[in-house]
N, C-alpha and C positions, 0 to 999 in steps of 0.2 A: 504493500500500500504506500503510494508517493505521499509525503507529510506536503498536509496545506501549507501555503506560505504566501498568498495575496489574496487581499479582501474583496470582496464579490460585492454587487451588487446587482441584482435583477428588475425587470419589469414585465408583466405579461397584458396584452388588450385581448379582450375575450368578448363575446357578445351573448346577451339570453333575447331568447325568439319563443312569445310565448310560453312560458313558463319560468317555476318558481325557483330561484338557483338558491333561495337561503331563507324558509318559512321564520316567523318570529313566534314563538308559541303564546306570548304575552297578546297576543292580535289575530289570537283566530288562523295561527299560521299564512298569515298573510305573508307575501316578499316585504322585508326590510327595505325600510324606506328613512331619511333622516328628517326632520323636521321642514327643510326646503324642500324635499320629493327627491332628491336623489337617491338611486337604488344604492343598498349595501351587499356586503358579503360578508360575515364575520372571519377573524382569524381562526378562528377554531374550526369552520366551517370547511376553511381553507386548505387546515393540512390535517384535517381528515383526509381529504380526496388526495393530498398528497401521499401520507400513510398506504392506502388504499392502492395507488398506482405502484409506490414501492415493493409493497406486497405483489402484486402480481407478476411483478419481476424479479421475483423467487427470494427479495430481503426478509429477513425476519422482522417483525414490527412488536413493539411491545403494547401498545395501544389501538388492539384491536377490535372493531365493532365486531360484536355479539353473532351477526350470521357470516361474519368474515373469520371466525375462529377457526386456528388451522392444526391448534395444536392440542384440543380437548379441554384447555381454560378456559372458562365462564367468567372468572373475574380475574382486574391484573394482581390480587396477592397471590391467589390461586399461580398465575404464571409466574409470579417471582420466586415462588417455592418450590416450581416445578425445576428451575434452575438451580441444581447440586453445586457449583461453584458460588453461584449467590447465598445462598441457604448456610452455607460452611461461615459467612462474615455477618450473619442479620443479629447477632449478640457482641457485633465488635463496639467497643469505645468509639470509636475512631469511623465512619461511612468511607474513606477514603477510598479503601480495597474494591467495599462493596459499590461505591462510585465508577470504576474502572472496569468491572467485569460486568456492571449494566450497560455502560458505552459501549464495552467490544461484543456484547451481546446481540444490542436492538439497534439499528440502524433509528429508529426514530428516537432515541433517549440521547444519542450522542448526536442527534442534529436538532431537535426540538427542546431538550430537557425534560426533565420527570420527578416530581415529589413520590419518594417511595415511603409512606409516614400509613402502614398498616394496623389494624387492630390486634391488637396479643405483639404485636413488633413494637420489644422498645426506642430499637435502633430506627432514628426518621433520619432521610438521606435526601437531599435535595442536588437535580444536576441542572447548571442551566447550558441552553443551547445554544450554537454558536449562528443557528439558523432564525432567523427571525421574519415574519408578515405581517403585513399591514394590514385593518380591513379594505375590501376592494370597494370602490366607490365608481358609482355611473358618472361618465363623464358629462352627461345634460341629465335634469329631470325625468324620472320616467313614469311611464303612465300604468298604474296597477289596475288589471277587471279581475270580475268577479263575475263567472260563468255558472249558472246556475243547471245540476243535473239533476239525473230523475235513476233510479233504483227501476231495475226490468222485474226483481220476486222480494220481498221481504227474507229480513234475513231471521226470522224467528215468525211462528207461528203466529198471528194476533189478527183475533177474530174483530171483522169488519174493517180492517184497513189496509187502503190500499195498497198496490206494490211500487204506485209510484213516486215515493217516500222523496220529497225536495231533498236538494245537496248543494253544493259549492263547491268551484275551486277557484284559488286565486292566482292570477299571473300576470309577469311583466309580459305586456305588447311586445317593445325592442329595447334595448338597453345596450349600450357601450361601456365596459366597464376594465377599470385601471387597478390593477392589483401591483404592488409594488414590497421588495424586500432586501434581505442580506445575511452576507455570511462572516460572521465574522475572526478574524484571523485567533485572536486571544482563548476564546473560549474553544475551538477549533482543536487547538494545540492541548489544550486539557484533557479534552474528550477524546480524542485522538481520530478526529472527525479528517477523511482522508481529500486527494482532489477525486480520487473516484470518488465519494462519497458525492462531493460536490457535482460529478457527472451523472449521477445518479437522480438528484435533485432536480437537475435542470432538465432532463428526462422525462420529466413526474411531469414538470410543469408543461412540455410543450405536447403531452398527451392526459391533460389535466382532468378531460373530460372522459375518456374512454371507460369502456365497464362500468358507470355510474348512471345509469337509466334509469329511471321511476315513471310512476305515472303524472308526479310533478316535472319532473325534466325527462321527456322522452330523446331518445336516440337525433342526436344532430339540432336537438336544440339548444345547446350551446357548446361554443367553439372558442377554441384558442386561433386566434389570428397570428398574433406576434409575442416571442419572446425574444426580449433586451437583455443582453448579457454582459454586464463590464466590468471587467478582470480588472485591478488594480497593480499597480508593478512593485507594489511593497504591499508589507504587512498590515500596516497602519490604513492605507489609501491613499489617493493623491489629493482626491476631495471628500467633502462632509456624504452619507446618503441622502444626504436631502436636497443638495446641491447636484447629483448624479441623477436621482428622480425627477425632479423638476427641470430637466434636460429633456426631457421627453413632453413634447406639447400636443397636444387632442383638441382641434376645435373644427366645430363647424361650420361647415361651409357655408358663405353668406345668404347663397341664394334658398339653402333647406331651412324651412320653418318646425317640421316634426322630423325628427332620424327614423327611419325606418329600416336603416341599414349600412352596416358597413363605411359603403364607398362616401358617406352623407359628411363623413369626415376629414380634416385634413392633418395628417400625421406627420411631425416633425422632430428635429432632432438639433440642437447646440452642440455646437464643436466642443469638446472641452480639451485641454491641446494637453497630448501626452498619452491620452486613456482612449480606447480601440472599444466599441461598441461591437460584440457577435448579435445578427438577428436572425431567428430564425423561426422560418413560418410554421404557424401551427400543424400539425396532421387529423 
């Protein structure tokens, strides 16, 4: 495994085309919306799907969703127990050990971090990660409906009512949306987070959506366009991420009044002299 040694910084433009990329449970599972009407995606939301894409490219993931279980764990104490090298340090003083053998373990704990703080476990071990997201934000306002369906049989017996039981679903129309991150060199070097690790990542992202269909996000309604990739020539960076992200500009084109798609935008990019932008199209 090559040792990281320059600090990353990414951007991915994704689009949702009818349908819900991030329900909010507090709203009826409506899509996340912020107080102006721009659509969200949360971080957590995030690298679930990241998790999930790693997983199927055969990494071990320590935080895995329930029908993604691959290795007969139900819960993650349950899989921290199931690890005989972990299990040997969970009554050490010290989480250091037990620090080290959960990074070289899980591919998501040495890129995301992990509070390992179980019940009956005196020993609580915090890792943090060298990978970091933002929530993803719609680049204009987006517009949420709410489509109302109808039930074809009742799902339980009940006498006198009908089968065509009202429903709902909610979803964005079109939405443009800017997900923005990083990797950072310090915590990297801890974890012993590798640059394969890092090709790994960037992997995840420009096949973000694949394997993740629902009846909320059906097949090809949302899509990765573009992934920004920019490698730093040192450790540290040559600039802040905020100054790297905000290189990347999303605006609409003068003559479209509603996005409807895609091409409705105009995508650009600031020179920053020194630092080599990779992009590359989504699949």
């Amino acid at each position: 495994m090559s040792e990281f040694k320059n600090k990353i910084d990414f951007a991915v433009l994704f689009t949702v085309e009818k349908a819900n990329p991030n329900g909010d449970p507090l709203d009826g599972n409506r899509p996340r919306v912020d107080v102006d009407g721009y659509g969200e995606m949360s971080d957590v939301c995030i690298k679930r799907k990241i998790r999930n894409r790693l997983q199927d490219m055969g990494e071990k993931v320590f935080v895995q969703s329930q029908e993604r279980s691959d290795d007969g764990c139900n819960s993650l104490s349950a899989r921290a127990d199931a690890n005989k090298e972990l299990a040997k340090h969970k009554k050490d003083k010290s989480g250091d050990e037990y620090a080290k053998i959960a990074c070289e373990s899980w591919i998501d704990v040495r890129s995301f971090g992990q509070v390992f703080a179980f019940k009956g476990n005196s020993l609580s071990v915090g890792v943090r990660g060298p990978v970091t997201v933002r929530t993803a934000v719609s680049v204009s306002p987006v517009d949420v409906s709410t489509m109302q369906i109808t039930k074809s049989v009742n799902s339980e017996e009940k006498a006198g009512k009908a089968s065509d039981t009202m429903g709902s679903k909610n979803r964005v129309e079109f939405g443009l949306y800017k997900l923005c991150g990083s990797i950072n060199h310090q915590l990297a070097e801890k974890n012993g987070f590798s640059e394969e690790d890092a090709e790994k990542i960037k992997e995840a992202l420009v096949t973000l959506f694949e394997n993740d269909s629902s009846s909320a996000r059906p097949d090809g309604s949302m899509e990765v366009k573009k992934v920004y990739w920019w490698k730093h020539n040192c450790e540290m960076g040559q600039y802040s991420s905020a100054k790297v992200h905000n290189s990347l500009h999303v605006n609409l084109l003068p003559e479209v009044v509603i996005p409807k798609k895609y091409e409705d935008y105009e995508v650009t990019l600031d020179n920053l002299e020194g630092l080599d932008v990779e992009v590359i199209e989504g699949r």
